[in-house]
C-alpha positions in Angstrom: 57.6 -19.0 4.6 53.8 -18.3 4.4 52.7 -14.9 5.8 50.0 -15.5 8.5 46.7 -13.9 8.0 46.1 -10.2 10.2 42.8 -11.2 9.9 42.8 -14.4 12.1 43.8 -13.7 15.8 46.3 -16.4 17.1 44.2 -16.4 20.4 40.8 -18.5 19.5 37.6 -16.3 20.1 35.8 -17.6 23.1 32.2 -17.8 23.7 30.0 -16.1 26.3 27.2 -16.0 28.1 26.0 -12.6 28.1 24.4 -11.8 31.7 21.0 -10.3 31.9 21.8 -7.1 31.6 23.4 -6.9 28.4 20.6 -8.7 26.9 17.9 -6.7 28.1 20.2 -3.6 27.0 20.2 -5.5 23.1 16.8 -6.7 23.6 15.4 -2.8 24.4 17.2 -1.4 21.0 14.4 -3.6 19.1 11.9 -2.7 21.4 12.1 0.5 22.3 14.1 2.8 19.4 12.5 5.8 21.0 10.4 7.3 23.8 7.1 6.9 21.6 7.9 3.1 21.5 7.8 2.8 25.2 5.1 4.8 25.4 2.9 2.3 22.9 4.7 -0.9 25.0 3.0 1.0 28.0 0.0 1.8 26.8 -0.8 -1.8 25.0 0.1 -3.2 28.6 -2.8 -0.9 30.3 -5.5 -1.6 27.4 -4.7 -5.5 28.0 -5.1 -4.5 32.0 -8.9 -3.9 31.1 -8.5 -0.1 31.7 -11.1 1.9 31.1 -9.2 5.4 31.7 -5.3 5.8 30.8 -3.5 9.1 31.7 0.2 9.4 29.5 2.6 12.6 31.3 5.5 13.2 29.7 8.3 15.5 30.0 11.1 16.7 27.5 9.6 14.9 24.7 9.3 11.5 27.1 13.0 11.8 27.3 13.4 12.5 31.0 9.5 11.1 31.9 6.9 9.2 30.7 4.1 8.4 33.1 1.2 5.9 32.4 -1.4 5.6 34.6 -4.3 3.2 34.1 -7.5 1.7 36.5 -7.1 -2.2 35.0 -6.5 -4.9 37.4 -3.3 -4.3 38.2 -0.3 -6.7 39.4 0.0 -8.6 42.8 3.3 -7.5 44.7 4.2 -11.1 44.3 4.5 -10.8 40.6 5.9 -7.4 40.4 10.1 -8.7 40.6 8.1 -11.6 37.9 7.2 -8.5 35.5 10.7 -7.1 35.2 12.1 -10.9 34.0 12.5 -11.3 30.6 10.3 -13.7 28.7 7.4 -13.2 31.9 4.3 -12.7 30.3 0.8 -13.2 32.0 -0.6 -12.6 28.0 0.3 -16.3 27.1 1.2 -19.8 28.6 3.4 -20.5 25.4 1.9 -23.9 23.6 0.5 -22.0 21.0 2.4 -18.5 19.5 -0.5 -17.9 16.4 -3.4 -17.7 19.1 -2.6 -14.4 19.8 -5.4 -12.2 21.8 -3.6 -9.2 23.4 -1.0 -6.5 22.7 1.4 -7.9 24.4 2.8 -11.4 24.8 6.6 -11.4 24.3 7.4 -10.2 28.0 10.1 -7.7 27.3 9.0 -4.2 27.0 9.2 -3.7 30.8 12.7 -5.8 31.5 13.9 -3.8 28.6 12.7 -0.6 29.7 14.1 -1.0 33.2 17.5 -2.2 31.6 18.0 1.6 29.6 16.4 3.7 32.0 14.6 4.2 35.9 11.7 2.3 36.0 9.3 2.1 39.0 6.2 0.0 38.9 3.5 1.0 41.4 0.3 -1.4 41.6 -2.7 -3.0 43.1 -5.1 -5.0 42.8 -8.6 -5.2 44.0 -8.7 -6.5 47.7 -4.5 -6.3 47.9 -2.4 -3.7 49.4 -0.3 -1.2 46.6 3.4 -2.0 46.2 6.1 -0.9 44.2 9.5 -1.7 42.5 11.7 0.1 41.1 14.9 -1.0 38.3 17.5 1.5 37.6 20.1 0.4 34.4 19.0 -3.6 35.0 19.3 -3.7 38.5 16.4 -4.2 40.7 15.4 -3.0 43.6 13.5 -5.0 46.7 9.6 -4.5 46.5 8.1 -2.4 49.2 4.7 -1.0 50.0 3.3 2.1 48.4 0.0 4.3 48.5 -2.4 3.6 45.4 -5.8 3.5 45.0 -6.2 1.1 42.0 -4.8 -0.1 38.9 -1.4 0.3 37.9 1.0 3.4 37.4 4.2 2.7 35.4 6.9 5.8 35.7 10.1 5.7 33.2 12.8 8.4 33.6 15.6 9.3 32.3 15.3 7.1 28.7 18.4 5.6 27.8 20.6 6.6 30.5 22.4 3.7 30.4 22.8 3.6 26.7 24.3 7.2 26.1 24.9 6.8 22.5 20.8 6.3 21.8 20.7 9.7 22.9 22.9 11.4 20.2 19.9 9.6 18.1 16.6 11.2 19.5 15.5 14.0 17.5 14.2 17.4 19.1 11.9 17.5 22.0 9.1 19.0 20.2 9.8 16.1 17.2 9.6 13.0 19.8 6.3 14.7 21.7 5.0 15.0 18.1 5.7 11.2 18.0 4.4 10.1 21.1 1.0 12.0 20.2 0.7 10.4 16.7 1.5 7.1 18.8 -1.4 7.6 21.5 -3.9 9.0 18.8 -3.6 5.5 16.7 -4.1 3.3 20.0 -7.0 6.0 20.6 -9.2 5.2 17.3 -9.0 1.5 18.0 -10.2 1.8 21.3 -13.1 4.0 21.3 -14.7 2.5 25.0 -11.5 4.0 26.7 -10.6 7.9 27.6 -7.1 8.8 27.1 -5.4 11.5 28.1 -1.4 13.2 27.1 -0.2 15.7 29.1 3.1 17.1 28.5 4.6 18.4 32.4 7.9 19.4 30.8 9.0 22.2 33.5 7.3 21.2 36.4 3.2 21.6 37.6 0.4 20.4 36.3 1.8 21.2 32.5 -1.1 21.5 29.6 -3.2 18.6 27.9 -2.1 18.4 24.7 -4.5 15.0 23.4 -7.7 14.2 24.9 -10.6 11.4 24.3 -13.2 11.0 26.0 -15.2 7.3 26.2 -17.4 7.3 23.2 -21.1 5.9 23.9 -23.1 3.8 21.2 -23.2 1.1 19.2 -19.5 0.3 17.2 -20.4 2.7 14.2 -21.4 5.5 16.0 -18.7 5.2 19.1 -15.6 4.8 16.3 -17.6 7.6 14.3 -17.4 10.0 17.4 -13.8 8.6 18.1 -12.6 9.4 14.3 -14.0 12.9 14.1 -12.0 13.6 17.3 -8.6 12.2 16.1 -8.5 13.0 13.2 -10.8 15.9 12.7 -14.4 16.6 11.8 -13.9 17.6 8.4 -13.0 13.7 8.2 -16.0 12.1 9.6 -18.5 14.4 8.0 -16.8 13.0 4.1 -16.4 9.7 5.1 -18.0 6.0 3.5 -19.1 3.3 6.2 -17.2 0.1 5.5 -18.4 -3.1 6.7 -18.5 -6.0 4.8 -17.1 -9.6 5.6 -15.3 -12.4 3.6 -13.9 -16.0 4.5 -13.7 -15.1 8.2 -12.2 -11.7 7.7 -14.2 -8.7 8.3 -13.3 -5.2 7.4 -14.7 -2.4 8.5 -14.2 1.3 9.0 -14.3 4.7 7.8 -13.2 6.1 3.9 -13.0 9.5 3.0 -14.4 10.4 -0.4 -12.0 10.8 -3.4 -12.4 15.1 -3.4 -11.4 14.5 0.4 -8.1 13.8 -0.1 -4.3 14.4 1.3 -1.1 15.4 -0.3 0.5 13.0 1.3 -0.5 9.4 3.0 -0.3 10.9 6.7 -4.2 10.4 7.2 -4.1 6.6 6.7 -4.9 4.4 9.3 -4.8 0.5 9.6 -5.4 -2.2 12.0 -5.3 -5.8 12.6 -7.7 -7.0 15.8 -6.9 -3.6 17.2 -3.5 -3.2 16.6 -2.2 -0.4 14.3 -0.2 -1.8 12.3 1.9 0.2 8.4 1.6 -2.8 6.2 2.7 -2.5 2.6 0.4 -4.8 1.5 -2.7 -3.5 2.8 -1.4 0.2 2.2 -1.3 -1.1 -1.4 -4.7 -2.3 -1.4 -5.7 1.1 -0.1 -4.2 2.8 -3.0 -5.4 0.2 -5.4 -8.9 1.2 -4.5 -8.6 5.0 -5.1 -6.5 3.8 -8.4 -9.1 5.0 -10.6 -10.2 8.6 -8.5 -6.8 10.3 -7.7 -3.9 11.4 -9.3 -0.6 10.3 -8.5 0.1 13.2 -6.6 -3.0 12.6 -3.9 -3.4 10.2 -1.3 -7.0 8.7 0.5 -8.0 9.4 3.8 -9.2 5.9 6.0 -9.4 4.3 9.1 -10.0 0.8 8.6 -10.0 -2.1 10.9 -9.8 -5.6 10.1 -10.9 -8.4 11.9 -10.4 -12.0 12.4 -9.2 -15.3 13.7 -5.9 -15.0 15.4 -4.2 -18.1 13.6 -5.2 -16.8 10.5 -2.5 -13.7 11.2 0.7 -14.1 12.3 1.9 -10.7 14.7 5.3 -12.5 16.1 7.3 -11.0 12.8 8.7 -8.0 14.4 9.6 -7.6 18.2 7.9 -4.1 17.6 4.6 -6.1 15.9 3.9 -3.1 13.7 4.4 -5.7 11.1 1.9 -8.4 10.5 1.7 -11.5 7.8 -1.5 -12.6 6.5 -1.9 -16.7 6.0 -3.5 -15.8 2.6 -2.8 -12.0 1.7 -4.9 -12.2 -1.1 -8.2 -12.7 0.9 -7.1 -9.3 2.9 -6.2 -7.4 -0.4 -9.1 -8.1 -2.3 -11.9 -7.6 0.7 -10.1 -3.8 1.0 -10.5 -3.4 -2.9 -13.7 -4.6 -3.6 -15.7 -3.0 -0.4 -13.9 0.5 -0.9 -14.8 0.6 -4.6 -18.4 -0.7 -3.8 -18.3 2.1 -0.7 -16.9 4.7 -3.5 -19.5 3.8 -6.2 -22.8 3.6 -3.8 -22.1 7.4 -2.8 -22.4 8.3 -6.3 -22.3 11.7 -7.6 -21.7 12.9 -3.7 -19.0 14.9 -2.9 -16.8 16.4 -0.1 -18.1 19.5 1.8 -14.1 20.4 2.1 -15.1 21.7 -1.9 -17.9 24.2 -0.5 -16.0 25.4 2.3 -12.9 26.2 0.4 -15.1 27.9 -1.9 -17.3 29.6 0.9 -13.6 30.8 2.4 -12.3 32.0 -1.3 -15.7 34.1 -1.4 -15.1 35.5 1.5 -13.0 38.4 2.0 -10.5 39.5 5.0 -12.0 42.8 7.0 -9.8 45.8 6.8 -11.6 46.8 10.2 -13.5 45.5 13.0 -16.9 44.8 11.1 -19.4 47.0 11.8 -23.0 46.2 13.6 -25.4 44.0 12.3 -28.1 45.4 10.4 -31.7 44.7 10.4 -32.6 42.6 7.9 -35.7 41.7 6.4 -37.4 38.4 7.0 -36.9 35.6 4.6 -40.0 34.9 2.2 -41.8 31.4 2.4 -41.4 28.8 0.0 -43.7 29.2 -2.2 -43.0 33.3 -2.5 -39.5 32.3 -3.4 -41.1 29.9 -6.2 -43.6 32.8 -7.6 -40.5 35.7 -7.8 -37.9 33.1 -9.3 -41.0 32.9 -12.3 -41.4 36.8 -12.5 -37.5 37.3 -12.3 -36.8 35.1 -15.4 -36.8 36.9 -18.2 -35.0 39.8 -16.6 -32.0 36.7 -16.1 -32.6 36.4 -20.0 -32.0 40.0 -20.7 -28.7 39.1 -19.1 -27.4 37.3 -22.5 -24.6 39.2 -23.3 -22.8 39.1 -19.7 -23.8 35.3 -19.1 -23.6 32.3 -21.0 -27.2 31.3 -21.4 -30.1 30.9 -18.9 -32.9 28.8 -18.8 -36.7 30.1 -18.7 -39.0 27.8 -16.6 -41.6 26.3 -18.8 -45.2 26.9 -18.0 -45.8 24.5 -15.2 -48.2 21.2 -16.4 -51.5 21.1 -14.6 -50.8 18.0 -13.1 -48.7 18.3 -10.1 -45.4 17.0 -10.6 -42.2 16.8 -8.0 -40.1 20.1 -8.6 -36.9 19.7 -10.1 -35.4 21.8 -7.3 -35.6 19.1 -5.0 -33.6 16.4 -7.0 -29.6 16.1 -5.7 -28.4 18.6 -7.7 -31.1 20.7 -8.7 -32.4 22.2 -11.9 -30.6 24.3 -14.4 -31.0 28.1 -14.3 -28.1 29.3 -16.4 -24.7 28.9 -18.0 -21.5 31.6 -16.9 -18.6 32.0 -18.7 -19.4 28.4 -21.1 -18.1 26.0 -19.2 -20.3 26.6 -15.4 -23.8 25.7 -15.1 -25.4 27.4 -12.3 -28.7 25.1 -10.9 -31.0 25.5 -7.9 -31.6 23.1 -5.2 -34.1 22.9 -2.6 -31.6 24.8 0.1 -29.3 26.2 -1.8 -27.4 26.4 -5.1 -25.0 24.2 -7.7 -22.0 25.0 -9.5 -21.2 22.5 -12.1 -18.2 22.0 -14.4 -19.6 21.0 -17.4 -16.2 19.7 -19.3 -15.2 17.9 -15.8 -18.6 16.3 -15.1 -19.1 15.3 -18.5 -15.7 14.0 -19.1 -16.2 11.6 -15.6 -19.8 10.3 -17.1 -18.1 9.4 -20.6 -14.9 7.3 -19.3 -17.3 5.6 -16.6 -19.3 4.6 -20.3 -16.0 3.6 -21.7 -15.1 1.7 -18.8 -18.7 0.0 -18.5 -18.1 -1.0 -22.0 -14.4 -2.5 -22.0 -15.8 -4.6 -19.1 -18.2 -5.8 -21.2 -16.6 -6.6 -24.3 -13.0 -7.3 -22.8 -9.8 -5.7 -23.9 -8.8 -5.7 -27.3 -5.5 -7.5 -28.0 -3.4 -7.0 -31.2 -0.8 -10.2 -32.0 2.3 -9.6 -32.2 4.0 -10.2 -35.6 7.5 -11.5 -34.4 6.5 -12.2 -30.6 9.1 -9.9 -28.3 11.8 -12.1 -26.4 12.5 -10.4 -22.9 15.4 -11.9 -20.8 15.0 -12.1 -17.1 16.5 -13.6 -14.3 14.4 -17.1 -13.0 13.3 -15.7 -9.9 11.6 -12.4 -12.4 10.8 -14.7 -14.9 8.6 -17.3 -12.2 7.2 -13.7 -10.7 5.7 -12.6 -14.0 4.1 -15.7 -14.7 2.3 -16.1 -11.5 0.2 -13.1 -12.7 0.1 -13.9 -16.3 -3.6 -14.8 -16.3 -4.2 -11.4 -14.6 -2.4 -9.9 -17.5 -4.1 -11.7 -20.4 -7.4 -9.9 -19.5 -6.4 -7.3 -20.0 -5.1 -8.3 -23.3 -0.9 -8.3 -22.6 -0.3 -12.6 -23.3 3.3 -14.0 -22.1 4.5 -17.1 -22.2 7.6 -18.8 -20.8 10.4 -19.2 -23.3 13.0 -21.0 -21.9 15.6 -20.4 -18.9 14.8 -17.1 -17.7 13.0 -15.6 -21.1 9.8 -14.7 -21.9 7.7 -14.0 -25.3 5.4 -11.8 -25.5 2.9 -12.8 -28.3 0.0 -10.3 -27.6 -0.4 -6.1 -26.3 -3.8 -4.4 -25.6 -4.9 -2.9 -28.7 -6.2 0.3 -27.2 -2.5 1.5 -26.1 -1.2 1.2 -30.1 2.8 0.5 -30.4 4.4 -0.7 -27.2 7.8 -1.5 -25.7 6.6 -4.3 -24.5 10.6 -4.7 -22.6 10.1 -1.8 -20.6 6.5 -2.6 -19.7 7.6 -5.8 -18.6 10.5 -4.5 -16.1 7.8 -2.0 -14.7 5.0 -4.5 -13.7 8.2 -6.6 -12.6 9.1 -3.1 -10.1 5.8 -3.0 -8.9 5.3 -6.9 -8.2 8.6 -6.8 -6.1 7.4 -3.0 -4.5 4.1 -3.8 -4.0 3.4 -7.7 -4.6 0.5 -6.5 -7.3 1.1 -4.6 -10.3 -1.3 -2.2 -12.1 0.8 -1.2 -15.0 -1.4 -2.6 -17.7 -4.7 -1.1 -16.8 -3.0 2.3 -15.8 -1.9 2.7 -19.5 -5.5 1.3 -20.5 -7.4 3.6 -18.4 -5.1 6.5 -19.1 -6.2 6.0 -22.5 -9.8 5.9 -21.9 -9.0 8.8 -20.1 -7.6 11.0 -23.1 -10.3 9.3 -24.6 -13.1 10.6 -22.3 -11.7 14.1 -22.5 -11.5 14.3 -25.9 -15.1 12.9 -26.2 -16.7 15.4 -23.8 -18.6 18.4 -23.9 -15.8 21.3 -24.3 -15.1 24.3 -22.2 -16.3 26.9 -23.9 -19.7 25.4 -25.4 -23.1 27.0 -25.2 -25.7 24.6 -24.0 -29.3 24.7 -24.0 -31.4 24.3 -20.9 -32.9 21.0 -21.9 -28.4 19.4 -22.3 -27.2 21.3 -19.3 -30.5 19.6 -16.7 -29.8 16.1 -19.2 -26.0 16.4 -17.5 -27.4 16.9 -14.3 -29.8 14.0 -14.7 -26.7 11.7 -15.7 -24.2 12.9 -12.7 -26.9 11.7 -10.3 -27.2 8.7 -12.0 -23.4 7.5 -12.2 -21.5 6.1 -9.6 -17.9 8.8 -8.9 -19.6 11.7 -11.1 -18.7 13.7 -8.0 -14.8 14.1 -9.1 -13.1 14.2 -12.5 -10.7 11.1 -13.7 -7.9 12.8 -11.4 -9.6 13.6 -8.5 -10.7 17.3 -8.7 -14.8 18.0 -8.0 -16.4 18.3 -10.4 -19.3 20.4 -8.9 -19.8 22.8 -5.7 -22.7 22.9 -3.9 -23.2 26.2 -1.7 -25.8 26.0 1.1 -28.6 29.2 0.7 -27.7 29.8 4.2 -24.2 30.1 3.7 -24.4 32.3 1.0 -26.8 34.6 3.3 -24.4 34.5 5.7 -22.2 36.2 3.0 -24.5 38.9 2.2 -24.6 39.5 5.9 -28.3 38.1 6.2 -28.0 35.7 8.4 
């Protein structure tokens, strides 16, 4: 006799109709997986309102209370039991889901909300009386009148009361506040017309302000300027590339720190879609693509950049949380980031971050033992042209300095006909060489510290890289053509990008099943395992959906190349080769940083180094 199966019940499973509750309870653990999810579901709501102020008080992390407060229009009493009903949205009318305008349009952040914790709606809208509701675990309470001057305040306690296992989930108080900040700060830089204000009230009273932004005046540039530097910090704003530049109905615009202003990890990246934040791998992989060539692996760019376009060409229904986003043709996105951050990156030239001078300025200077003493009187500073005539007279006496300094440089006899002086050009003019590898020049304000191996090492592999583009990449055929096996779906993936990879001199072709040949390698990388090169651009195609494999090797070549080829530490030059490598940094795009990222000059203000010398 057969053995019946444990697995298969001798009672046939039935099937349900979940009631509302349980569905709103399922719905929130998509919606809301933590109090800095309601608190963006909140917020989103207000912004859609048309508020101009929104005031955020939580308590406990936003585990026992988050508070939003806004001035928008508000919601009639009428419609208040409406909002708490799943699917009720007044963001839509449902005939078309890719015209997408607002935050919200799903209509269940609040019914979700109410069905995990105490919600209470109070509202009102302009010539209507204030009312309030209030929803406790999914069950909802009759509206009744309330005391409110305008807008809408939205008060959720007691998070996921009615779900007690979310709570063995939520991380430490200080952890979630940290959340909810980082939450209200990236809703903050895309709305630069609206003041926002976190308050933390844990323990009662009128707690402490922990983020606040004021409404930023101006035109877009100058308000999301103001905006950026007070998010994210000033240090930001003052090192960062205006982006704004347009292509087949999507624009792009934003803010782009300079290579030498960079992070150690990819916290200070920031990127929306028509105003929503959004952590895209694809356009996070664009970002990185266009600092390919100015950071090490190890370093990570600063931005905040905004995209915009037509709603249908974006689709934001992919997540219920929509910080996920699908582009109709992702390549369009991807290649305006690229090409407008390298063209950003390559008109700021030999510029780089003040971050270099002040770490420099704060290395110089050293910690007081004691309180420091008075300030001294100090004589005036001398006029322009006094500074000119003793720099002349003091020469030689730098000169007699030979055998504690690397070189110096003697100013000529000046022509008759007056001429521009070098001191005012970017990066000034030569006046000596410390320790063979620094050249110390004067500018207009202030003074230069270049690394002559750095600079010059930047200035050849931009020549190396000017002339590959020129002249293509070598490739060297392969005597017996390489046979890789791959699976079809691998095999398909690769050869969607093969063009790509014959520029740059690597030539597959399909053959048969899942195999491919390789017939031809780029010359410049010598002997090459052409299998394991393959299965990395394959890693990166299914990580990233692009692969940069290829010109990585090539340029890390051109690299070694570039380092190999450039004036060494430890070289004496003369004055007329140290201004020449001045002349050249100001004239090539990214001479600012060396191939990996580091500066490759410092640039010390005269009044900062005054300030050092107590003069000031």
């Amino acid at each position: 006799m057969a053995q019946a199966n444990p697995n298969i019940s001798e009672n046939r499973p039935v099937i349900r109709q979940l009631d509302d509750a349980a569905i709103n309870r399922i719905a929130a653990g998509e919606v809301v997986e933590r109090p800095a999810s309601a608190v963006k579901e909140l917020v989103e709501n207000a912004i859609d309102a048309g508020a101009t102020r929104i005031a955020i008080d939580i308590a406990d992390g936003g585990k026992t209370l988050i508070r939003v407060t806004d001035d928008g229009c508000g919601i009639a009493a009428a419609d208040l039991p409406l909002a708490l009903s799943r699917h009720a949205t007044s963001k839509i009318d449902g005939t078309d889901l890719l015209n997408i305008h607002t935050f919200g349009f799903r209509g269940e952040a609040l019914p979700s909300l109410g069905a995990v914790g105490r919600l209470t709606i109070t509202s009102r809208v302009p010539g209507g009386e204030a009312a309030q509701v209030h929803v406790s675990g999914g069950r909802m309470e009759a509206v009744k009148p309330a005391a409110l001057r305008a807008g809408t305040v939205v008060e959720l306690r007691d998070l996921f009361f009615a779900t007690p296992a979310r709570l063995k989930f939520m991380r430490t108080d200080r952890a979630e506040a940290q959340a909810i900040t980082d939450t209200v700060k990236r809703l903050a830089m895309a709305e630069p017309a609206i003041t926002f204000t976190l308050r933390d009230v844990s323990g009662g009273g009128e707690g402490r302000v922990t983020f606040r932004a004021d409404r930023e005046n101006g035109d877009l540039f100058d308000a999301l300027h103001a905006r950026l530097a007070r998010v994210i910090g000033r240090e930001f704003a003052e090192n960062a590339l205006q982006i704004d530049t347009t292509r087949e109905g999507i624009r792009l615009y934003g803010y782009a720190a300079l290579p030498t202003y960079s992070r150690g990890a990819a916290v200070a990246q920031y990127l929306f879609v028509n105003g929503r934040p959004v952590r895209d791998k694809m356009l996070t992989g664009a970002l990185r693509a266009a600092y390919f060539d100015f950071l090490s692996r190890d370093r990570h760019p600063a931005a905040a950049l905004f995209i915009d376009c037509d709603p249908t060409l974006v689709d934001v229904n992919v997540h219920p949380a929509k910080s996920e986003v699908r582009f109709r043709d992702p390549g369009v996105a991807r290649g305006l980031i690229v090409s407008a951050l390298r063209h950003a990156l390559a008109d700021a030239g030999h510029r780089a971050s003040t971050t270099v001078a002040n770490a420099t300025l704060g290395a110089m200077r050293p910690e007081p033992a004691q309180p420091a003493p008075a300030r001294v009187y100090q004589m005036d500073r001398p006029s322009p042209a006094a500074r000119q005539v003793a720099y002349r007279a003091q020469a030689p006496g730098f000169a007699e300095l030979s055998h504690d300094y690397s070189g110096s440089v003697v100013e000529p006899t000046p022509a008759p006909t007056p001429v521009a002086p070098v001191e005012d050009l970017p990066l000034g003019a030569a006046r000596g060489q410390v320790h063979e590898n620094y050249i110390i020049a004067q500018t207009a304000d202030g003074m230069v510290i270049v690394d002559q191996h750095a600079a010059h090492e930047r200035l050849v592999y931009e020549k190396l890289k000017t002339q590959m583009a020129e002249n293509g990449v070598a490739a060297q055929a392969l005597l017996i053509p390489e046979i890789v096996e791959l699976s079809d779906s691998d095999c398909a993936r690769l050869m969607a990008v093969a063009d790509d990879l014959s520029r740059l001199g690597l030539t597959l072709e399909p053959f048969g099943g899942g195999a491919i040949a390789v017939r031809e390698t780029p010359a410049i990388l010598g002997e090459v395992d052409a299998r394991a090169m393959i299965l990395d651009i394959l890693d990166e195609l299914a990580d990233q959906g692009e692969s940069q494999t290829v010109q990585a090797r090539i340029e890390a070549i051109l690299s070694r190349v570039a380092c190999h080829g450039s004036v060494r530490s430890g070289r004496r030059m003369r004055a007329e080769e140290m201004n020449a490598l001045l002349r050249e940094m100001e004239a090539t795009p990214h001479s600012g940083q060396c191939n990996h990222g580091r500066p490759t000059y410092v640039e010390l203000k005269l009044s900062d180094i005054e300030r050092l010398f107590g003069r000031s």
